[in-house]
N, C-alpha and C positions, 0 to 999 in steps of 0.2 A: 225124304230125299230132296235134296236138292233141285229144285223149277227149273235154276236159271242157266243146269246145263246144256253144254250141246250134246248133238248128237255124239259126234268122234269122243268126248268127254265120258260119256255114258255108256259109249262103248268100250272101253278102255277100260274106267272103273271095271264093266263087268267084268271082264277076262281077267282085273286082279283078282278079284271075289272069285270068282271059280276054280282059277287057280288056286286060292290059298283053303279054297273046300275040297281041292284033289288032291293038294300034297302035302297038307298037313294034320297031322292029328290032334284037331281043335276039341275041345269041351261040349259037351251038348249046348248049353245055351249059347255058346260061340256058334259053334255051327248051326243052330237054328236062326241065330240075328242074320248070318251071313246068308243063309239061303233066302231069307227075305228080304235083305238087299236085292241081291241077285235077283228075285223076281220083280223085285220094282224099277229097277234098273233093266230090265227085257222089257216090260209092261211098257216103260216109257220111249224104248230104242225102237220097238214095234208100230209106236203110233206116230212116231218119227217118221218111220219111215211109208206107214199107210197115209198120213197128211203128206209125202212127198208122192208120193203114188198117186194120190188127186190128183193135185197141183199140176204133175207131167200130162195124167191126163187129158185135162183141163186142156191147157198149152196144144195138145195133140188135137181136141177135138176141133180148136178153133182154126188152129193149122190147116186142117182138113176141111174146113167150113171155105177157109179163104182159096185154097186151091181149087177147089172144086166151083167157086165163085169166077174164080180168073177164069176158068177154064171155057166157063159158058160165055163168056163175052165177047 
């Protein structure tokens, strides 16, 4: 798979790949490539968006570090 997608990129992908493993009647080794797509493409949208899930975090806790900073002063 592709590294240097994005996220929206990878998401997209997938929903082709899924769709064309729900409305088509592919070949077994088609349909097996395609469902490994599909999983490496979730694998990668998942950690996407768990490293964005940090990140907000992150942002949140210091948020709260500084409010509660002001507040005492």
């Amino acid at each position: 798979m592709n590294k240097k997608l994005t996220f929206e990129q990878a998401d997209a992908k997938l929903d082709e790949v899924v769709a064309k493993l729900e409305n088509s009647q592919l070949p077994l080794k088609e349909s097996v490539d395609c469902y490994t797509e599909a999983c490496e493409l979730l694998a990668f949208c998942m950690q996407e968006l768990s490293e964005s899930k940090g990140k907000i975090e992150d942002i949140n806790t210091k948020l709260n570090n500084i409010c509660t900073t002001d507040g005492d002063e």
